[in-house]
N, C-alpha and C positions, 0 to 999 in steps of 0.2 A: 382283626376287624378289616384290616386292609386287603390280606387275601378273600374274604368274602365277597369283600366290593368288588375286586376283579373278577371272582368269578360274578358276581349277579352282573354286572357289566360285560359287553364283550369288544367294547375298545378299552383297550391295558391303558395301565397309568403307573406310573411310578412312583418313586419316596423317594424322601431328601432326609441325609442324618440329622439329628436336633428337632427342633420345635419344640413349643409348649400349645397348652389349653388353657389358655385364661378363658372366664368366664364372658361369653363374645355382649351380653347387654346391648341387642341390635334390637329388641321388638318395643326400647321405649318411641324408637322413631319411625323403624320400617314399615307399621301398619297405616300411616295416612298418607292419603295423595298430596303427589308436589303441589304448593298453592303458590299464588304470586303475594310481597309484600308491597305496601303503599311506597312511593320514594322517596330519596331522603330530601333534607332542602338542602343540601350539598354532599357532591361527590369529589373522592380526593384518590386521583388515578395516578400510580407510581408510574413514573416512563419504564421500570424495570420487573419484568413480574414472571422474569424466568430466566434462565442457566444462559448470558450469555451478556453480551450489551447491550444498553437502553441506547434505544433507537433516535433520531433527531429528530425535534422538535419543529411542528410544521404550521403551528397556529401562534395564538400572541392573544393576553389580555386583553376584553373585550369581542373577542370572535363570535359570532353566533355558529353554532355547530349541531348538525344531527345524528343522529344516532345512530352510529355504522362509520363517523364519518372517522379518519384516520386522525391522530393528535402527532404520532408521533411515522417514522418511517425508516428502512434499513434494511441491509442485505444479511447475507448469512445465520447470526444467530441474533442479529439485530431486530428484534421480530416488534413490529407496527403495534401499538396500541388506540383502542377506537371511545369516540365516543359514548359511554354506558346510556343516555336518551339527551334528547334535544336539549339546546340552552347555549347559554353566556360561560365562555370563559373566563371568570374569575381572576384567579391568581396562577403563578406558575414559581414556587417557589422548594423549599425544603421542608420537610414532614416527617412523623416518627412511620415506619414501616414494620409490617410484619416481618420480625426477625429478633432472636433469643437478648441479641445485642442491644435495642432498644435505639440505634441510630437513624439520624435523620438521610433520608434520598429526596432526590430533585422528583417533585409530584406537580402535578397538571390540578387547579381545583374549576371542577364546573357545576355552575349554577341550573339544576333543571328549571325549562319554562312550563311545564306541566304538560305540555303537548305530547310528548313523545313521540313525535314526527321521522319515521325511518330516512335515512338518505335514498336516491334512486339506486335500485340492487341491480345487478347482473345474473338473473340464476344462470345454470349449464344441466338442466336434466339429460343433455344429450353428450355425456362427458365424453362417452367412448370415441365418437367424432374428432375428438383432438388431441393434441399430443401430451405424451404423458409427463414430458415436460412443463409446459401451461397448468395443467393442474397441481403439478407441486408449486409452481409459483401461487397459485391460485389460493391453496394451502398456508401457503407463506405470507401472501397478503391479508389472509383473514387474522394473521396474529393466533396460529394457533402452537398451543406449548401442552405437554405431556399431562392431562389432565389429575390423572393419580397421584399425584405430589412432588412428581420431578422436577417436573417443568422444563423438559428438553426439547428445547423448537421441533416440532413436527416435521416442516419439512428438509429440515437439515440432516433428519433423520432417516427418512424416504429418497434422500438423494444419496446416502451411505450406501445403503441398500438394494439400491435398483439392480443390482448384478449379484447375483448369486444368490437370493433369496431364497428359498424352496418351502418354509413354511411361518406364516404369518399368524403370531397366537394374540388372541385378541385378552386382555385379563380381564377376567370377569368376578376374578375370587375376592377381594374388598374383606381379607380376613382380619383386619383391625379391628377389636372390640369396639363396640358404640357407633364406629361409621356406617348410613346404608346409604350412601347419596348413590353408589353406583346401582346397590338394587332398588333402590326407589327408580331409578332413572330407568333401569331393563321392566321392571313393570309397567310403567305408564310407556314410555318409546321403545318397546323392543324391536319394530319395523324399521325407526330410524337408525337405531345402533347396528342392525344387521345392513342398512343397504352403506350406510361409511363403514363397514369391516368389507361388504364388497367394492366400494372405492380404493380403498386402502391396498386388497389385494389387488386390483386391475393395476394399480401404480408398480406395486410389487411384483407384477407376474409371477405370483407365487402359485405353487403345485397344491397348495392346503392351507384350509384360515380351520382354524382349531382354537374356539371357546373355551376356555377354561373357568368353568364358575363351582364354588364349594357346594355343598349338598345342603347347608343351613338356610339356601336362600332359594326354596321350593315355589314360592310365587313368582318370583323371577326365571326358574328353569321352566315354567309352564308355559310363563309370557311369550320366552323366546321359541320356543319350540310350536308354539299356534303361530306366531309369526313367521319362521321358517315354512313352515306347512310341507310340502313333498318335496323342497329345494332341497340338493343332496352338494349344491358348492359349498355351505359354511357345516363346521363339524362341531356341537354342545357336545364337552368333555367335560362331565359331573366330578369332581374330584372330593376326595374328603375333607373335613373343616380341618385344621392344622393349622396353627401361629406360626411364622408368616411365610404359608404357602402363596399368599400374592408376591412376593420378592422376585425379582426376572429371573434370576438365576434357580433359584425355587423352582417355581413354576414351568422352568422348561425343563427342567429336571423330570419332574412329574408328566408331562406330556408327552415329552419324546424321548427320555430316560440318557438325554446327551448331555456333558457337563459342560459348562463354558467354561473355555482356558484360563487360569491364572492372568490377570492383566490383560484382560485381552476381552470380546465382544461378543455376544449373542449370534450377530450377526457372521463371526468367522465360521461360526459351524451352520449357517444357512438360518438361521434363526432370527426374526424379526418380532417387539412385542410393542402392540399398542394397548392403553387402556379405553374400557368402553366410554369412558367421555368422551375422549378422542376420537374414536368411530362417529358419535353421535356429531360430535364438533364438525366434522370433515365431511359428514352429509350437511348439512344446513350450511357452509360454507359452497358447497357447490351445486348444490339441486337447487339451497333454495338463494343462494348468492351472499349469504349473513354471515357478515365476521361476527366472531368470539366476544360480546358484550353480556354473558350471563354465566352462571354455571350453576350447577346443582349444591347447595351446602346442607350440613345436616346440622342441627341444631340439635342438639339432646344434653343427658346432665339432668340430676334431683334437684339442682339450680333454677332449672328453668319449667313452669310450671304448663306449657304444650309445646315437647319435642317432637319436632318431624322436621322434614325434609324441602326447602325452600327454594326458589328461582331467585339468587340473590346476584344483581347487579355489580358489573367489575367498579370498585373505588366505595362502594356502600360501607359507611364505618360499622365495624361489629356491635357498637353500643343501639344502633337505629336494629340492627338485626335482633338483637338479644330483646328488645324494647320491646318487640314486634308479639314475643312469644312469651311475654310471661316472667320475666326473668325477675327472681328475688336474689338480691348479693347479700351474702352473708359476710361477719365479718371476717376479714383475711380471704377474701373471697378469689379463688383462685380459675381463671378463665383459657383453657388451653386451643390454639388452633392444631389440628391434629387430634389423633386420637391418643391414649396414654399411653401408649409405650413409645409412640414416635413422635409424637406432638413436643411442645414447647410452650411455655407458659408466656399470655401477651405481657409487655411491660404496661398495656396504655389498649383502653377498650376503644380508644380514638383512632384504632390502625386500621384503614380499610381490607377490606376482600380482594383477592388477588387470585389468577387463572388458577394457580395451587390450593389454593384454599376447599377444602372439601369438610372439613370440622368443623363446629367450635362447640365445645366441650368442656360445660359450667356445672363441674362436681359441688357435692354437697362432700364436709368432711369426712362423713363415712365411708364415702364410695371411695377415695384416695386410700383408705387402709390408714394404718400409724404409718407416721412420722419420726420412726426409733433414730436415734443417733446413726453415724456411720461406724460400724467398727472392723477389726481386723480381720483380716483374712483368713479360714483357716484350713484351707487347702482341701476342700471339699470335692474339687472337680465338677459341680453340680452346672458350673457357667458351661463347662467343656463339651459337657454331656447335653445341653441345651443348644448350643452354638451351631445355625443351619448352614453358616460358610464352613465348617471344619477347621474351625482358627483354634487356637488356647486361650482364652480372655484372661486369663490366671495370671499367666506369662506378660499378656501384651498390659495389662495393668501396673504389674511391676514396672516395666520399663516404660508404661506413660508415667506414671509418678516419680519414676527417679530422674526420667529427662533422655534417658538410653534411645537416640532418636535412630541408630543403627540396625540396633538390636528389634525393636519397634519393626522398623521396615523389613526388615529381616524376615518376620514372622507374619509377613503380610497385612498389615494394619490396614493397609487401603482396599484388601477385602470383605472388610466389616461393613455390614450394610445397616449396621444399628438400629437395627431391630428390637432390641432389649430386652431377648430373650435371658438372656444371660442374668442382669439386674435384676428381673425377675423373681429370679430363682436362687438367687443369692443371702442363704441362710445371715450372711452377717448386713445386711442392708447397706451395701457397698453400689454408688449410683457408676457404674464401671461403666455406661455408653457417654455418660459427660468426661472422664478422664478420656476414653478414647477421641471425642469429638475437637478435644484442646491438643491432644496429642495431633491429630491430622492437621489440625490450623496452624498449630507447630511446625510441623514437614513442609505444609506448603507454601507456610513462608519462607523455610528455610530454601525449596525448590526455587522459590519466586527471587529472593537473593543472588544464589545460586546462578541463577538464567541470565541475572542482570549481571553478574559479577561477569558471566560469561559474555554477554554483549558488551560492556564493557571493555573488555579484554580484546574484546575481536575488531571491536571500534580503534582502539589503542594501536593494534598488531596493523590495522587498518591505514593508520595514521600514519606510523613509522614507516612503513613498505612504500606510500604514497609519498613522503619525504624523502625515504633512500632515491625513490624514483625520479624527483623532482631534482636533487641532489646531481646525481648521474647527470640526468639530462644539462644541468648547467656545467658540470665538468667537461661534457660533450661537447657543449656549446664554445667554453672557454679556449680547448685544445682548437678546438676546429677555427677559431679567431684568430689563436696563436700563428699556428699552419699558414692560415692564409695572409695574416699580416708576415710571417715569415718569407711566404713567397713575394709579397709584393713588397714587401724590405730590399729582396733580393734582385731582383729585377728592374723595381727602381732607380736601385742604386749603380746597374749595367748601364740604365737607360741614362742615367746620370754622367757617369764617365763618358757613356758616347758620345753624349752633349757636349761635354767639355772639350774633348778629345776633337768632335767637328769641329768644335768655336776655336779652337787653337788652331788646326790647320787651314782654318779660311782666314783668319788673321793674317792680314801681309806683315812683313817686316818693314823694318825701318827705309831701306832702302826701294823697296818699293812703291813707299807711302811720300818718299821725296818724289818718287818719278812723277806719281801721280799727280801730286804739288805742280811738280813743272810741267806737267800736261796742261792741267787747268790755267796756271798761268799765262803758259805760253798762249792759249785756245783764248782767253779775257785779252788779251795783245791783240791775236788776231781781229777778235769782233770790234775791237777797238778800231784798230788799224783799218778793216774795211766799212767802219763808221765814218771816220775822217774822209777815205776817199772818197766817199759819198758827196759828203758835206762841204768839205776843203777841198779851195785847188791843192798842187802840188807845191807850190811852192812853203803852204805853211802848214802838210802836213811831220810830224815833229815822228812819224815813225811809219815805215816802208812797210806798205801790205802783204808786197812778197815776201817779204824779210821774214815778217810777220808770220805768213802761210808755213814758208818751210818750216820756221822754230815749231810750231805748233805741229806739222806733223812730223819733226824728229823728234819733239816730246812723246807722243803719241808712241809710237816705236820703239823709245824709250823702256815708258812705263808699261809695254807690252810684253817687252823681254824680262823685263822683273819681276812678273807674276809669276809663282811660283807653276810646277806643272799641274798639281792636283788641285789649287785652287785655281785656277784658269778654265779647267773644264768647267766649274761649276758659276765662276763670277764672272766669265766672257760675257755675257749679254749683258748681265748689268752693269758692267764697269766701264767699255766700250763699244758703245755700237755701229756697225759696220755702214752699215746702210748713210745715217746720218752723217758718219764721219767722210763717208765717199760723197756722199749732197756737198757738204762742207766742201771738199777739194775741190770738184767740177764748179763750184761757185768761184772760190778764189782763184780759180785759173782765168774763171772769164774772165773776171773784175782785172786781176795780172794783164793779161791778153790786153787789157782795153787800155791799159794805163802806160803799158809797152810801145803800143801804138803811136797813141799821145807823145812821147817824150822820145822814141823812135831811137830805145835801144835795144839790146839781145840780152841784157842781164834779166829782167822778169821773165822773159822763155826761158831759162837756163835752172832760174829757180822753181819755173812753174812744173820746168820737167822732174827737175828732183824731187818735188812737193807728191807730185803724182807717183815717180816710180815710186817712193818710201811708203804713199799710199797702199799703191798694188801690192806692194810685196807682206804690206798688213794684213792685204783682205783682198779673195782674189775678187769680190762682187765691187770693190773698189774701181778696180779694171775694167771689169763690163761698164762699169759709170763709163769711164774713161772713152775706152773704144766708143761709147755712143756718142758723146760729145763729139771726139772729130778730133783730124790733127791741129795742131796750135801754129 
């Protein structure tokens, strides 16, 4: 079959080992046009509704908010969540979310006011004008996530990519039994889905954007191809129906017949894949300026008595949806988001719609098949031979269930894309994609341990090198105190001796310290003595001026010659001075002179002359006194 299709075809395609045919049950939904449903009287918008962190909260209970307008905000894979239409913020508390787990996440609830009044938009139909930068922001601010069920931020994805890209495959193939939301979507917008694969690529400068859509979905290949019309930049690659030829790695398989690496990305071998929601997303985000507030869901299931394909509002709870179409629950009434092989049973019809949300899929018991026990294994190979990664499921079963988390990694667990081909086909009804999905939550807590045992450790290693360092630096510190108190110990203690060392050699001795004694004495004699003359005749004064004079400067001469030599250099001026002491003599000589006179003998010349030489020969500035004075 496959070589026929290449020949009636004349762009090649390739295969992928594995797949199955399950019977695909797309025409209970795919025949009627998208419709809109009425709103709910509350929406309950999870801050988190894709591969990454929930973003920060930018509004508050009681807000009034429109529709477009941003709730939450963030960089990288922090991606913005908006308001689904106008209204009252409500509450902002903890909610059950779509998830196999049934746990509660921090959700935003808002009350619509019926209006549904847009915020003021920004379109850009003139992208090309600006840098390709700004439009992945642009991208980024509309809050758009990988519409086919990944939900990996768009433009986080387009910023991986901007270098080396060479071909941009758009997926078109939506081979999940029971889903059409992507072909409902290509038949009513196929214009729009084509001009976001050409945004998509202008961001890309990529060489080639290559369609990829199965051959089951003929009103969709028609849509697109009228819309195309004689454009020869996007390329419709018809491929054949095969479970799950939509898988990335699939799918690029079949397109360009290259395999992506072991642990490794699409994008290493030039390979870029977005889905057509995505395209469609990324036009109305920039032509016509509208963030991410809807998405296509497909409603189908013998559950539900009109499936097709719905415009369902982000935070819309599934029970308002289900409500909408018809829905009879039966009892044990089993409600899946997703399709059956990949979906996941809700815990709670109270979980709103989230950017991934593309299912929901309410079987009647018959359409689920039995429900046989699980039993043993029996070595069939039928998983192996089914398996489109080229894994062993047989193997990596064994060692999910024995706990073998080595062995597991070993054999590549983390390239399972759990598909359920394998389960499928699985003569003993063995659910072998839930042992592998606990197995992976296993590793990567063990990884997540792991990381932290290791930041940990590096924090620690951290810790101690930063202490050795601190460490060091006060032994540094210590030495260097020591040193320096060492040198000034030292020095000191030089500076200390020389102190003492001076003070002992400027100390007179005893003998010198009488002379000084009798200098001073004798000098209090004289001021005495020539007070009385002053004051007193002669006859009652009771002590001789001359007498006086001379003692005071044989004192004098005395205490001069008994200063030692090295303190005399230093305490001559302070100890006796010259000057004063020669005033002094020329004084007493006059007062002598006068009193000589007076009493008219030659003993006060006699004395006055000795008073004077004893002077001179102390000091010769004594002398110059002298000679001025005159002879006596």
């Amino acid at each position: 079959m496959l070589n026929l299709f290449n020949f009636l075809k004349k762009d090649k395609v390739w295969d992928f080992q594995g797949g199955i045919h399950p019977p695909e049950m797309k025409t209970q939904s795919n025949g009627t046009p998208l419709s809109e449903l009425p709103l709910p009287h509350r929406f309950i918008i999870p801050l988190k509704q894709h591969i990454g962190h929930e973003g920060e909260i930018c509004v508050a209970p009681g807000d009034k908010v429109l529709r477009g307008q941003p709730l939450t905000f963030g960089t990288g894979r922090m991606l913005p969540v908006h308001a689904p239409t106008s209204g009252v913020i409500e509450d902002i508390g903890q909610h059950m979310t779509a998830h196999p787990s049934g746990l509660s996440e921090l959700c935003i609830f808002l009350t619509p006011d019926g209006d549904d009044r847009w915020m003021p938009l920004d379109p850009l139909p003139d992208y090309r004008q600006h840098a390709r930068a700004d439009i992945v922001q642009r991208i980024h601010d509309a809050g758009i996530a990988g519409l086919g069920g990944a939900g990996f931020p768009t433009a986080t994805k387009l910023k991986g990519g901007l270098r080396g890209v060479k071909t941009l495959i758009i997926n078109a193939a939506e081979c999940e039994p029971y889903i059409t939301a992507d072909d409902r979507l290509m038949q009513d917008y196929a214009a729009e889905v084509l001009e976001g694969s050409r945004i998509l690529a202008w961001v890309l400068q990529a060489e080639q954007v290559l369609i990829g859509i199965e051959d089951n979905k003929p009103e969709a290949i028609a849509a697109l191809k009228q819309a195309l019309g004689s454009e020869r930049d996007l390329h419709i690659r018809v491929i054949p129906t095969k479970y799950p030829s939509g898988g990335a790695k699939q799918l690029t398989r079949i397109l360009t017949g290259k395999e992506v690496p072991h642990g490794g990305r699409s994008s290493d071998i030039g390979v870029l894949m977005q889905n057509v929601g995505t395209a469609w997303a990324v036009k109305r985000a920039i032509i016509n300026g509208e963030p991410i507030t809807e998405r296509v869901v497909t409603l189908t299931g013998e559950a539900i008595a009109q499936p097709r394909n719905v415009w369902s509002r982000l935070g819309t709870p599934i029970s308002h949806l289900l409500h909408q179409v018809g829905f009879t629950p039966a009892p044990r009434q089993m409600v899946i988001m997703g399709g059956p092989l990949m979906g996941f049973t809700l815990p709670s019809l109270d979980v709103p719609v989230v950017k991934i949300t593309n299912c929901i899929l309410a079987p009647s018991a018959s359409e689920m098949g039995n429900n046989d026990e699980e039993q043993s294994c029996i070595r069939c190979s039928a998983c192996a031979d089914a398996c489109p990664a080229k894994l062993l499921p047989q193997q990596l079963y064994w060692y999910s269930q024995g706990g073998d988390h080595d062995k597991a990694r070993a054999h590549h667990i983390d390239d399972c894309i759990e598909c359920g081909a394998c389960a499928y086909v699985c003569p003993s009804n063995i659910p072998l994609v839930q042992y592998y999905r606990q197995e992976k939550a296993e590793l990567r807590a063990i990884d997540l341990e792991a990381k932290r045992t290791l930041e940990a450790k590096a924090r620690f290693e951290a810790r101690q090198a930063r202490l050795e360092r601190e460490k060091q630096a006060r032994e540094a510190r210590h030495e260097e105190a020591k040193q320096r108190v060492a040198r000034t110990d030292t020095s000191e203690l030089a500076a200390a001796k020389a102190r003492v060392k001076a003070r002992q050699t400027a100390e007179p001795d005893e003998a010198t310290l009488e002379a000084q004694r009798e200098a001073r004495h004798a000098q209090a004699r004289l001021r005495q003595a020539e007070a009385q003359a002053e004051t007193q005749p002669v006859t009652r004064q009771t002590v001789d001026p001359r007498k006086a004079a001379v003692e005071a400067a044989i004192a004098r001469a005395k205490a001069k010659k008994t200063v030692p030599v090295d303190a005399a250099d230093n305490r001559a001026e302070a100890s006796v001075d010259p000057r004063k002491s020669a005033v002094e003599a020329a004084i007493a000589r006059a007062k002598a002179k006068k009193a000589a006179q007076a009493e008219g003998t030659e003993a006060p010349q006699a004395a006055d002359d000795s008073a004077a030489d004893a002077a001179a020969e102390s000091d010769p500035r004594k002398a110059a006194v002298q000679a001025a004075i005159g002879p006596r």
